[in-house]
C-alpha positions, 0 to 999 in steps of 0.5 A, spaced: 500 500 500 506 505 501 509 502 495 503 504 491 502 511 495 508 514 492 507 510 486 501 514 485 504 521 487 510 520 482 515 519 489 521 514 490 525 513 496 532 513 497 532 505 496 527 505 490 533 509 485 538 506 490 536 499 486 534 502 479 541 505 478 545 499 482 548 504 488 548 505 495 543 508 498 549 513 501 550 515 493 544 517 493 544 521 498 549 525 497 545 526 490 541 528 493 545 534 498 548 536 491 542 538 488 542 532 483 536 530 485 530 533 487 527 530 494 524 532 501 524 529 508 517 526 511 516 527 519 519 522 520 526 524 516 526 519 511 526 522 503 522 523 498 524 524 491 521 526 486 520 521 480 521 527 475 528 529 477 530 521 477 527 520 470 531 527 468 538 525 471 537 517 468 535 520 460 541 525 460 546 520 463 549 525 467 551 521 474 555 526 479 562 523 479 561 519 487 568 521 491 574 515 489 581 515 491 580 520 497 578 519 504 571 518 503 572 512 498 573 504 500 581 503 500 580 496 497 587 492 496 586 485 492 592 479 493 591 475 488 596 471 485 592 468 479 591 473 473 584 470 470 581 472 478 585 479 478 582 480 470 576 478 473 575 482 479 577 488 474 571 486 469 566 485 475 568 490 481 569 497 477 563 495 473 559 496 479 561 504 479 561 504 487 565 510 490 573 505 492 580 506 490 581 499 489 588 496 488 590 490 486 597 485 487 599 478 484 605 479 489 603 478 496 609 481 498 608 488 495 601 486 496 603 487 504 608 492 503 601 497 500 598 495 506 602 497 511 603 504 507 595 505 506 591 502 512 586 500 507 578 499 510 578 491 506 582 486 504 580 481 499 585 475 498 587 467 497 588 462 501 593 459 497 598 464 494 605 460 493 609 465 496 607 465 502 603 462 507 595 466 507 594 463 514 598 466 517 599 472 513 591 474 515 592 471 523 598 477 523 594 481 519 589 481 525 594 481 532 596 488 529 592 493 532 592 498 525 589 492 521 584 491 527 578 495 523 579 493 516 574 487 513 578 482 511 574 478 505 577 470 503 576 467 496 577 460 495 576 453 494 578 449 500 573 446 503 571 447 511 576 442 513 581 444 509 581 451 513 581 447 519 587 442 518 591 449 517 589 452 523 583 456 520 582 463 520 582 469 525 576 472 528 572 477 523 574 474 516 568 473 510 569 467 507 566 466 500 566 460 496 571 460 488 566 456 484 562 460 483 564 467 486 558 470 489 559 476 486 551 479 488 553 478 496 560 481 495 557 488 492 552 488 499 557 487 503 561 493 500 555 497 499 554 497 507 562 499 508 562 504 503 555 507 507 558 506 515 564 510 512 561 515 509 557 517 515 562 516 519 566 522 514 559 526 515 559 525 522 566 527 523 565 534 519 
């Protein structure tokens, strides 16, 4: 019934042009604090934006460039020694047009090197790269206290029972399957960093 009520008043919530245009609800949001897009607040503080300015925004294809390679981007570092995986972390992930400064590493060692520089707020790696020993990589990762915060997402094809015969996996690590990579959850799951960031940058001015 809500549905059909904005419906009927040519109206969108933040989530119904988050899920048009395949973005978070936080990009949407500054859209609309830019002026992008036309919106009002209810009572009760949710928007409303006007179908109108949505449909004229999607005809002239003209998208406000979302902050990258600042403090309000997603740091992503990829570790991935496989060239097929990185090509296709490359084709699928910058496709989605989120708000990350994404790099990528075929080498662990240079892979850790760019951590220790940059802090990023994810890390998505392999647990078998032949030049050094993932778990114990990810467990020392997790022992330092200035990686404490940053999500770690692992990618690969041992089973459960491999995992667990090499000692498993630290606390606080996101495991997802090789075959087939769930690509779907894996946006969700940086949409939702990319907002907590981003309202913490906002909270912070």
């Amino acid at each position: 019934m809500k549905k059909l009520a904005l419906q009927a008043l040519d109206l969108m919530t933040t989530s119904d042009v988050a899920k048009e245009l395949g973005v978070t609800i936080r990009s949407v949001q500054l859209w609309v604090e830019r002026g992008a897009l036309e919106a009002w607040k209810t009572p009760g503080g949710h928007r409303r934006i006007t179908r109108a300015s949505f449909d004229r925004m999607v005809a002239a294809k003209k998208f406000p460039q979302l902050p990258r390679h600042n403090s309000t981007a997603l740091g992503v570092v990829v570790i991935e020694n496989d060239a097929a995986t990185v090509d296709l972390y490359k084709q699928t992930i910058e496709a989605w047009g989120l708000a990350i400064d994404i790099q990528y590493f075929t080498n662990a060692y240079e892979g850790l090197i760019y951590l220790a520089q940059h802090n990023p707020d994810l890390l998505l790696t392999n647990l078998t790269m032949p030049e050094i020993d993932s778990f114990a990589m990810l467990n020392a990762l997790r022992d330092i206290p200035a990686f404490s915060a940053m999500a770690i997402v692992v990618i690969t094809d041992l089973t459960e029972e491999n995992i667990v015969e090499k000692a498993g996996l630290p606390k606080r690590v996101r495991l997802y399957n090789k075959d087939p990579i769930p690509f779907w959850e894996m946006k969700e799951f940086m949409c939702g960093l990319i907002d907590r960031k981003a309202e913490k940058f906002e909270a912070q001015k």
